[in-house]
C-alpha positions as CSV (number, residue, x, y, z in Angstrom):
1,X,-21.1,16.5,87.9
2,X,-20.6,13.0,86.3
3,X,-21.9,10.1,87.2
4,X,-20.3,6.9,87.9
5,X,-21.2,4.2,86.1
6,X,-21.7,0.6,88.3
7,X,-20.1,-3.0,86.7
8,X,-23.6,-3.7,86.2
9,X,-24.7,-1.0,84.3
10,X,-21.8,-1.5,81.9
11,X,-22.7,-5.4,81.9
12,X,-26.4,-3.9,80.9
13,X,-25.3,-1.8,78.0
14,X,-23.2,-4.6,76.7
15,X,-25.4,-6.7,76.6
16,X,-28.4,-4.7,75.0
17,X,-25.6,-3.9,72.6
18,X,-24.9,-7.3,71.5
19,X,-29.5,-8.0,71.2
20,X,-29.6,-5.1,69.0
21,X,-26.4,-6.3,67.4
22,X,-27.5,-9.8,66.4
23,X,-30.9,-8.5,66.2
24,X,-29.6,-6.4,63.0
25,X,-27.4,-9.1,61.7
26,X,-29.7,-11.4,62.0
27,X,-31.4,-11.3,58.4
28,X,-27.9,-11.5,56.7
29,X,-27.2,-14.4,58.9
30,X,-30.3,-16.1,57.8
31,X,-29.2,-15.6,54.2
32,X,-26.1,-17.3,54.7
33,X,-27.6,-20.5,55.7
34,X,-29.9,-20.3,53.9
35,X,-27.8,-20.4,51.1
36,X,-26.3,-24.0,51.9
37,X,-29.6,-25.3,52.2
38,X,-31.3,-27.9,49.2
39,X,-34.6,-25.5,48.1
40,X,-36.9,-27.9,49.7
41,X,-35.3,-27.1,53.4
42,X,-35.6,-23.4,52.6
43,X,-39.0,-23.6,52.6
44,X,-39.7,-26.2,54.8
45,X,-41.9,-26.1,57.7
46,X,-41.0,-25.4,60.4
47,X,-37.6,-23.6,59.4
48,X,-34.4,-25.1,60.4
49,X,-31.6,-23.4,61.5
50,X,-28.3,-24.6,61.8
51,X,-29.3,-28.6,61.9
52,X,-30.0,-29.9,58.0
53,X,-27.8,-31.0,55.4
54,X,-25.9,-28.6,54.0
55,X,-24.7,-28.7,50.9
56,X,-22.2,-26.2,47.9
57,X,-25.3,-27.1,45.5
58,X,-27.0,-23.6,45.1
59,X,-23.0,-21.9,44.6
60,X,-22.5,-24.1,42.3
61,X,-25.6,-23.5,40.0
62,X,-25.7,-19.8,40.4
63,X,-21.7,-20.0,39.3
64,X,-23.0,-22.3,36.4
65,X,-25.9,-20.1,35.3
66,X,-24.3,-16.7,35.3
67,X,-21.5,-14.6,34.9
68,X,-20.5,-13.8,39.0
69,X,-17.3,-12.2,37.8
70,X,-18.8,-9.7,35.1
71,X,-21.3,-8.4,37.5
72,X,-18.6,-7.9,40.5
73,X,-16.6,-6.0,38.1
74,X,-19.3,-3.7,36.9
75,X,-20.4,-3.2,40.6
76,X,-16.6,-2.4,41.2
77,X,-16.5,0.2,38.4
78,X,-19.6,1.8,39.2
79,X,-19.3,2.2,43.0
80,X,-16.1,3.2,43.1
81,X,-16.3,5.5,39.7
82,X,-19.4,6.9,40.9
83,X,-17.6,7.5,44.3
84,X,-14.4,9.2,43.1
85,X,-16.2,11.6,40.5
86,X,-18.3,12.4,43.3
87,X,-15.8,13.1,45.6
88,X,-13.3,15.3,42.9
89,X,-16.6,17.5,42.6
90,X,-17.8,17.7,46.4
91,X,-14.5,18.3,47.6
92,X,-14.2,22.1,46.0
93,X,-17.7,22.9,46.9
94,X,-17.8,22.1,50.2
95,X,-14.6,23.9,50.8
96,X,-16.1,27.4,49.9
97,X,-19.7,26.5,51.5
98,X,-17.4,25.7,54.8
99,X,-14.5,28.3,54.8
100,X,-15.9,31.0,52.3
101,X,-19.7,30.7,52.6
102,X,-22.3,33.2,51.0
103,X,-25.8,34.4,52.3
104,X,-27.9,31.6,50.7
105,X,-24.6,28.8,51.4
106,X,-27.3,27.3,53.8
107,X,-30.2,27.7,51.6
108,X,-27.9,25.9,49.0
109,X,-27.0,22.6,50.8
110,X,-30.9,22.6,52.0
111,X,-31.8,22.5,48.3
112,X,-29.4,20.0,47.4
113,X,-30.5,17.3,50.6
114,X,-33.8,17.9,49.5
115,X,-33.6,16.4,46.2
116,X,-32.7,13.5,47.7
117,X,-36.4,13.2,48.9
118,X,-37.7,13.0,45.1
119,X,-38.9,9.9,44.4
120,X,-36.5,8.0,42.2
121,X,-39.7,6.6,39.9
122,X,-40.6,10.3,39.1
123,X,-37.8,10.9,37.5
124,X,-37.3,7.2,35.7
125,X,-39.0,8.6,32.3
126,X,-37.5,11.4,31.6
127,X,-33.9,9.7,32.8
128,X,-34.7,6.1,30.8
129,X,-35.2,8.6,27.4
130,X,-32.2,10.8,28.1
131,X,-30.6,7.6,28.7
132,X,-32.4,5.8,25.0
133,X,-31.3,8.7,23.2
134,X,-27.9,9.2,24.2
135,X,-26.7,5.7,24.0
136,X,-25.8,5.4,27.6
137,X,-28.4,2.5,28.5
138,X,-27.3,-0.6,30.0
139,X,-23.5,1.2,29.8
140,X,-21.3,1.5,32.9
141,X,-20.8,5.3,32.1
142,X,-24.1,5.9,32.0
143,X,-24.8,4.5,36.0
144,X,-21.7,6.2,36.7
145,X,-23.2,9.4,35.8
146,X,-26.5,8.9,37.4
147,X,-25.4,7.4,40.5
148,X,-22.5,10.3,41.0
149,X,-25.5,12.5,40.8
150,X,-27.7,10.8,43.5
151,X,-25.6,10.7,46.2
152,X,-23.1,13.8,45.4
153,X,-26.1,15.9,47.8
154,X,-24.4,13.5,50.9
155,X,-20.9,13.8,49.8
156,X,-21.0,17.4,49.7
157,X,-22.9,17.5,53.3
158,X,-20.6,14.9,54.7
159,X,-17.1,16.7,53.3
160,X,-19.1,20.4,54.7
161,X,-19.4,19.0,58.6
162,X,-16.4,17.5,58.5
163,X,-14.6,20.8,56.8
164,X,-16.6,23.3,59.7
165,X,-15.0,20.7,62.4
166,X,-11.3,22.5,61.0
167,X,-10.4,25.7,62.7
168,X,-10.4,28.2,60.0
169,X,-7.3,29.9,61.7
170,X,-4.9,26.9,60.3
171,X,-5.9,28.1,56.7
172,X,-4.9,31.6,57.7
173,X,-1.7,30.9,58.7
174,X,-1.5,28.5,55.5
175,X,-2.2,31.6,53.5
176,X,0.2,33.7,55.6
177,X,2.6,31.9,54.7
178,X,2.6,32.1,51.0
179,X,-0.1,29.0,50.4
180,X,-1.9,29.0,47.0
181,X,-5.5,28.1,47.2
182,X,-4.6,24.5,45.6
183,X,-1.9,24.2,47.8
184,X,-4.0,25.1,50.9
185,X,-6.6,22.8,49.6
186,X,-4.5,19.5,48.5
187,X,-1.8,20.0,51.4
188,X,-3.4,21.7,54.4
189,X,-7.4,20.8,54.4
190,X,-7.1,17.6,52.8
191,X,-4.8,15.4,55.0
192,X,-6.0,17.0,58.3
193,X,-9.6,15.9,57.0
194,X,-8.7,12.0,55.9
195,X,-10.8,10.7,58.2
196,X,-14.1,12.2,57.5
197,X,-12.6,12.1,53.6
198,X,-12.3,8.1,54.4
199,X,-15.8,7.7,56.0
200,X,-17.0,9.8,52.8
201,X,-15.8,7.4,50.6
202,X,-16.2,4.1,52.1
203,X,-20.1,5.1,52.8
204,X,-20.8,6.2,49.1
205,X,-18.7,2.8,48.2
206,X,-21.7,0.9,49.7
207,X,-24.4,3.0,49.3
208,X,-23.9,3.0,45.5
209,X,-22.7,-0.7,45.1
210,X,-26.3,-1.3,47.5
211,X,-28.3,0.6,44.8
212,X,-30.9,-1.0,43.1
213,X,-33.3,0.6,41.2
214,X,-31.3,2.6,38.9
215,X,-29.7,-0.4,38.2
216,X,-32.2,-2.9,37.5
217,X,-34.0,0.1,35.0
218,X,-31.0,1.3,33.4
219,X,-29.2,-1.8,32.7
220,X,-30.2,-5.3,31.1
221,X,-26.6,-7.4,30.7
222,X,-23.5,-5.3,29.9
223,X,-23.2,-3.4,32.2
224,X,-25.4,-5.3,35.0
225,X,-23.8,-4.9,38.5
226,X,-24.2,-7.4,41.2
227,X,-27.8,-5.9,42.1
228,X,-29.1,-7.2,38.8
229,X,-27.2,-10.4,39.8
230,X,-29.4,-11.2,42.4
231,X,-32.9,-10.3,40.7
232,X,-32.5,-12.4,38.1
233,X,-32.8,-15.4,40.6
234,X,-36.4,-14.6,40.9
235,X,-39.4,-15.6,38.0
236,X,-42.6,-16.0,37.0
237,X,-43.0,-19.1,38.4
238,X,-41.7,-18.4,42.0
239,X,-38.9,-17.7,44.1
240,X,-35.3,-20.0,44.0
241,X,-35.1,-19.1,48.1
242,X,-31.6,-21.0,48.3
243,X,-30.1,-19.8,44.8
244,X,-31.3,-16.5,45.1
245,X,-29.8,-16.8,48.8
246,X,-26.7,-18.1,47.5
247,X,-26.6,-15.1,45.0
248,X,-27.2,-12.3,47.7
249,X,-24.2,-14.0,49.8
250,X,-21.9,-13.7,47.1
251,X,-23.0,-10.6,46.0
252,X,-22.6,-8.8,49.9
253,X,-19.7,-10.5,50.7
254,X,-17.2,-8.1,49.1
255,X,-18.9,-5.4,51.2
256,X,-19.3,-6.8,54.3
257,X,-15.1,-7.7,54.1
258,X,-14.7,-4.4,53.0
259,X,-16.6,-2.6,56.4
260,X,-15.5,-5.2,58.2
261,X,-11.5,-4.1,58.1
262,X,-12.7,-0.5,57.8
263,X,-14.9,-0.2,60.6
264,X,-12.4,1.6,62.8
265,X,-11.6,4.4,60.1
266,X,-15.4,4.7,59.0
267,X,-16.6,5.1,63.0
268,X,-13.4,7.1,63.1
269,X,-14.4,9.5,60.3
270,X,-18.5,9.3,61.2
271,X,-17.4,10.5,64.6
272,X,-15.0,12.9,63.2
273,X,-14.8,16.7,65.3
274,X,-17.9,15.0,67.6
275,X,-15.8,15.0,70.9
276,X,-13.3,18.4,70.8
């Protein structure tokens, strides 16, 4: 039997929503000012927080200093390359582990989430010398490649639970009614799964233009995404707390705009076949 929920309950949840909510955004806002701040507020004691003078200085000498354009662009090309590959591979494979699946189809995706608990840094060596003696260091196709590979393990899980959530019974009558496999694929499966296909790419968007480590190991300037953009504002000598601020706001902005006006189709596909 379901229970009623009371106006203050709801005023309860909405408001523990919004703490844990601000509580989250919090850090990002603190970036943001502290971006506009001179570097001696940004380390002043006690902090301020909205009440000093605030000032374009810091954008201005991280636009001076380096090349903002060049690294969006190579964060573009990566996340979205990476992304794409990763989805023209996933897509076929997690339509015969969902609709024709084998006895060890479950062993299989096990395998494949597992290596994502590997340890990046045991794997650097071998990777960086591939890398040396290939001639894809510091090269856009070469993070491409590497960061398809990381996170095609969630691609292909995400595209699986969102395939399982599509009765198998429309693909029959596809086929029954003289549907080719590509044409079952491209014309049945595919736009009926567009949200979960959307989530899928939007997530991998950010998860690979978030990535960090391959990035700062595999690249030094040509092909140096945004990632790189915002460690080089740290040195020897110390931390620049309001350049390197001002650096991680323009380097998260693109991304935050982009979830922002996607939110509804990424909660949307994330929620995809939860509710029948």
């Amino acid at each position: 039997m379901a229970r009623n929920v009371t106006n203050g309950q709801k005023a309860l949840v909405t408001v523990l929503a919004w703490v844990i909510g601000l509580a989250i955004f919090f850090p990002i806002l603190w970036t943001v000012l502290t971006s506009f701040k001179t570097e001696g507020e940004a380390v002043a004691t006690p902090p301020s927080f909205l009440f000093f003078d605030w000032t374009l200085e810091n954008y201005h000498a991280v636009n001076e200093r380096s090349d903002y354009l060049g690294h969006f662009w190579n964060s573009v090309v990566i996340s979205l390359g990476s992304t794409l590959i990763g989805l023209a591979i996933a897509l076929p494979a997690a339509w015969s582990m969902a609709f024709v699946p084998g006895k060890r189809t479950k062993d299989l995706l096990m395998w494949m989430l597992s290596t994502k608990m590997l340890p990046a840094v045991g794997v650097l060596v071998p990777i960086y010398m591939i890398f040396r003696d290939t001639g894809l260091l510091d090269t856009r196709i070469g993070l491409v490649i590497v960061l398809t590979l990381i996170n095609l393990p969630i691609i292909v899980w995400m595209l699986y639970t969102y395939f399982k959530e599509i009765p198998a019974e429309i693909l029959e009558a596809a086929r029954m009614d003289g549907a080719g496999l590509w044409s079952e694929v491209v014309h049945v499966l595919t736009p009926m799964a567009v949200p979960g296909i959307a989530s899928t790419l939007l997530l991998n968007v950010i998860l690979a233009w978030n990535e960090s480590f391959w990035t700062l190991n595999l690249t030094a300037s040509q092909a140096a995404p945004l990632t790189a953009f915002i460690a080089s504002y740290s040195s020897p000598e110390g931390l620049f707390y309001a350049k390197l601020s001002a650096a991680s706001t323009m380097a998260i902005a693109p991304i935050l705009i982009l979830g922002w006006f996607s939110q509804k189709q990424l909660v949307r596909g994330l929620t995809f076949g939860a509710v029948k």
